[in-house]
N, C-alpha and C positions, 0 to 999 in steps of 0.2 A: 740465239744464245743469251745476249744481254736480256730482253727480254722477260725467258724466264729465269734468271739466275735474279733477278729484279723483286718479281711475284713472289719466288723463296722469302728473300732478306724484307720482304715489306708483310709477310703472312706474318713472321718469326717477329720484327721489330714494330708493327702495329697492330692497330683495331681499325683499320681503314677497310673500308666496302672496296673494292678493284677490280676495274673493268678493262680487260685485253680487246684492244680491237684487233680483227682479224681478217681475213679474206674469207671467202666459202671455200675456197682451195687450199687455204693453209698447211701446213704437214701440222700435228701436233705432236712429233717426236719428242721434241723436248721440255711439253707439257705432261707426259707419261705418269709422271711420280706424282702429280697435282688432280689427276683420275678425281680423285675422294672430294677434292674441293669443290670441283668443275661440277662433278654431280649433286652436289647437295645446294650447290648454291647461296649457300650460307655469308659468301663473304668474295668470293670470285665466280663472273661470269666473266666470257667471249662473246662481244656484239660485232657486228658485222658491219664494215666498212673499207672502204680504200681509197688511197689517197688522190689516185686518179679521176674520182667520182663525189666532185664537190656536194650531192647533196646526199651521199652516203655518211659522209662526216659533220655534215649539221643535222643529217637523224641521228646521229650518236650523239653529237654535244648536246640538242634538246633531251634527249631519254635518259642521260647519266648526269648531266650538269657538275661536271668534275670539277673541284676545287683546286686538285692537283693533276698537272696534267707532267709527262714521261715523253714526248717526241723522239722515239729511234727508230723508227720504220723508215726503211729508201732500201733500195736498190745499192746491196751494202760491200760488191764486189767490183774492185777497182777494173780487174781484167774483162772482167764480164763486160765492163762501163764501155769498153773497144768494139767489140762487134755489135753492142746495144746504146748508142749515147743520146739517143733523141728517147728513147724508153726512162733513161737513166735520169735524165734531166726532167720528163715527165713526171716519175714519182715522186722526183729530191728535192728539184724547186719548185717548179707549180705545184705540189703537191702541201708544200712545208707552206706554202702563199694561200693554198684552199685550207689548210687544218688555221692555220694564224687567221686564218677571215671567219672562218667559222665559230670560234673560240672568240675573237674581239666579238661578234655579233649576239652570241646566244649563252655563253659561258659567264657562272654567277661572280660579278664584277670582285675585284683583285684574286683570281686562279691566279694562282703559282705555276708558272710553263718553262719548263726545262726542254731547250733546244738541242739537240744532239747535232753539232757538227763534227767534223774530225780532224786530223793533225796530218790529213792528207792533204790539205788547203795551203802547205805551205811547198807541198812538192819536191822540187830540187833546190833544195835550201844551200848555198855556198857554204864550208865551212869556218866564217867567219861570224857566221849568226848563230853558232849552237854555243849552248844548248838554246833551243827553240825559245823566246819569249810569247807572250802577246802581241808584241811590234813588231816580230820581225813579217817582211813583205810575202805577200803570195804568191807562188811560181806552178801553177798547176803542171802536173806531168799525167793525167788521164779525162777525161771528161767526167768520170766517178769527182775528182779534185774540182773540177769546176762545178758540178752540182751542188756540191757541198760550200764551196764560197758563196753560192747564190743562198743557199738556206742559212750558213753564218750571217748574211749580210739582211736578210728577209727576217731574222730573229732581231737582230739588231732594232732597223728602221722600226717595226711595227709596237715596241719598246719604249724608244724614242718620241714617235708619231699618234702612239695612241695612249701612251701611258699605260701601259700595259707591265707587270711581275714577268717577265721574259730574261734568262741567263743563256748563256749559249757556250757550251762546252766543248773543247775541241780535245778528246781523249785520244790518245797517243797508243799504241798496242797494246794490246790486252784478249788474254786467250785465256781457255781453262775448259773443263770439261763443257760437252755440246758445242765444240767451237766449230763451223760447218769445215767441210773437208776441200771449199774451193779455198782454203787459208793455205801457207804453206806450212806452219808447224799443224796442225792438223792432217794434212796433206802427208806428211811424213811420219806422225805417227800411225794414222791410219793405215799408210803401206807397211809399217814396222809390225803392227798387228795381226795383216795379213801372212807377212813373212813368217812369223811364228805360228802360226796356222796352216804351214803350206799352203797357204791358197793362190799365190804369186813365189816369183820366180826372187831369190834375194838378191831385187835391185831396187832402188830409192831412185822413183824420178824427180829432178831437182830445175829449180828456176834458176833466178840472179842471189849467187849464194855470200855476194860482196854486201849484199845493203845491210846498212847498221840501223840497229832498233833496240827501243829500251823499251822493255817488257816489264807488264803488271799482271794483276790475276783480274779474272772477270768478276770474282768477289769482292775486291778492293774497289773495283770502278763501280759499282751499283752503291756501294757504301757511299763512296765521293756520289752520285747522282741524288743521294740521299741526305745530307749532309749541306748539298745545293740548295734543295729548295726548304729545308729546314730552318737552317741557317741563315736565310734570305738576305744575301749582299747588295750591295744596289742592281737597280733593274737596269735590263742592259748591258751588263758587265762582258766580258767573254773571259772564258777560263783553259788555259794548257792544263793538261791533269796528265800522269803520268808516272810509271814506276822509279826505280831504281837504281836495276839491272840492266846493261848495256853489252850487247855483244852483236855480232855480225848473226844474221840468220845460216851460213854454216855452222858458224859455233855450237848454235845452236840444236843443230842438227846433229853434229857430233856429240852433245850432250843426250839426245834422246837415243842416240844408236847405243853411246857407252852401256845405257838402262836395261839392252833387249841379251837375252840372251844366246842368240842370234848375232849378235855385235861384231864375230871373228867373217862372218859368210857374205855380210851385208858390201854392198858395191853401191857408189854413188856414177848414177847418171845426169846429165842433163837432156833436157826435154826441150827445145826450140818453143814448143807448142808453151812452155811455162813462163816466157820472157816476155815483158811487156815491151813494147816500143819506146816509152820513157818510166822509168822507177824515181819514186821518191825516196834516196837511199842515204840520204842520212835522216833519222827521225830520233833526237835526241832532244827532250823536252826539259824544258825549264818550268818547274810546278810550280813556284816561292809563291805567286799572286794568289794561287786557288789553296794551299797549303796555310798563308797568313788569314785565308779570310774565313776556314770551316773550322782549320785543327787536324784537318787529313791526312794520314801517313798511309804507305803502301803495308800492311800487315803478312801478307806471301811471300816466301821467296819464291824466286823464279826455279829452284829444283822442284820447289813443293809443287808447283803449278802444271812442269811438263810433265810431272813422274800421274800427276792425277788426269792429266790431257791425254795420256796413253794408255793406262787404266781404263778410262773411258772407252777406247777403241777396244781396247781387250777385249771388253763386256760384251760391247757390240757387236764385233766378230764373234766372239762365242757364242752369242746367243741368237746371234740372226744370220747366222750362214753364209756365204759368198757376198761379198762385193765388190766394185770394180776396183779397180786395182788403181783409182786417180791420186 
């Protein structure tokens, strides 16, 4: 999702050559609309690498010698991060430790490297630390959360140690169209699409619908990732970044049912299989540091965002027939 909503806002805001690495497996569903670019080549190629395969990413950084480098590729699902954690930690931190050695080694000396970690890092935050700063401590509640402190902390050091243009960004929710369907507001609008489809029966299967989350759009956060290495704060820095809008993920969910017209027939379930063994359920972020140092404000409202996050699934279902009902 982030990705290419990335590719859009950097076609549209620069003259910059951009290269997507990719796996040879990759889906490119939501490269679709970028067809025209991909094949002409004019301005966007997909080279091929992975992050588990240290000398696939020092064939990249010799062949592109990127100035500016985007780091958000990992293994980006917390639940997933439970039946997979030795996979998950594979990609996220050795992974983020072979791209940062490859980049120190071959990369044309001060690239600009935006580290993607997340505001899963801080876990089970007490409610005495919200809204979330920069300071407050780490409490992981999944191994997805600890891979990501290792990459926050691997952005850090190599920063620090090598001198290196290195920020390290820890973005707070954020969804909007192409947001994959293991999310839960994706998750929910996808079954709301189907319901109006008759394709499933009108029930919403549901996780843990207590955790609180303050929601941005995926438009707003690529601006802020833009804006980062533009802007060039000191090297090193780490940044909360983070919307507005504050509500429980029921709420939320109530607010995408109010949207369907479907809304009176719609039943909410829960789903065991949707519950993680520990949730990071309060996720209320404090921007002021990343705010003072770009000028970034969230531009979306959170209606604009889900009403266009379900449209998305609209399309989808309409256009490509049956899907499973997750």
């Amino acid at each position: 999702m982030v990705g290419s909503h990335l590719t859009d806002y950097l076609l549209a805001e620069t003259d910059w050559q951009i290269h997507g690495l990719a796996r040879w497996r990759s889906p490119l569903d939501n490269l679709q609309h970028l067809l025209p670019e991909l094949n002409s080549g004019s301005r966007l190629e997909l080279v091929e690498g992975d992050l588990i395969d240290g000398q696939s990413l020092e064939r990249v950084v010799d062949n592109t010698q990127p100035t500016v480098v985007f780091h958000l590729a990992a293994q980006s699902y917390p639940t997933a991060s439970f039946q997979s954690p030795v996979a998950t930690l594979d990609a996220n931190f050795l992974g983020t430790a072979r791209l940062l050695q490859a980049l120190q080694m071959r990369a044309p000396a001060g690239a600009r490297i935006h580290v993607c970690s997340s505001s899963e890092v801080f876990g089970r935050v007490p409610p005495e630390f919200l809204p979330i700063n920069e300071a407050a401590p780490f409490h992981p509640a999944s191994p997805y959360s600890i891979s990501k402190i290792g990459t926050d902390l691997l952005g850090q050091f190599w920063a620090e140690a090598y001198g290196m243009n290195i920020w390290i960004t820890r973005m707070f929710t954020h969804t909007g169209p192409r947001r994959g369907d293991t999310f839960a507001e994706s998750s929910f609008a996808k079954q709301i699409a189907l319901i109006e489809q008759g394709r499933i029966d009108p029930v919403i299967r549901v996780g843990n619908l207590e955790s609180l989350r303050t929601w941005a759009d995926v438009r707003d956060a690529v601006r802020a990732y833009f804006l980062l290495v533009t802007k060039s704060p000191p090297a090193g820095s780490t940044f909360n970044i983070g919307g507005d809008y504050t509500c429980t993920i029921g709420e939320m969910l109530e607010f995408l049912v109010s949207l369907s017209p479907a809304k009176d027939e719609i039943q909410i379930e829960v789903d065991p299989a949707r519950l993680r063994p520990l949730d990071a359920n309060l996720q209320v972020p404090d921007s002021s540091k990343f705010r003072d140092a770009t000028g970034w404000k969230p531009e979306y409202r959170f209606e604009t965002t889900m009403e266009d996050l379900l449209n998305y699934w609209r399309e989808r279902v309409a256009s490509q027939g049956a899907f499973g009902g997750r």
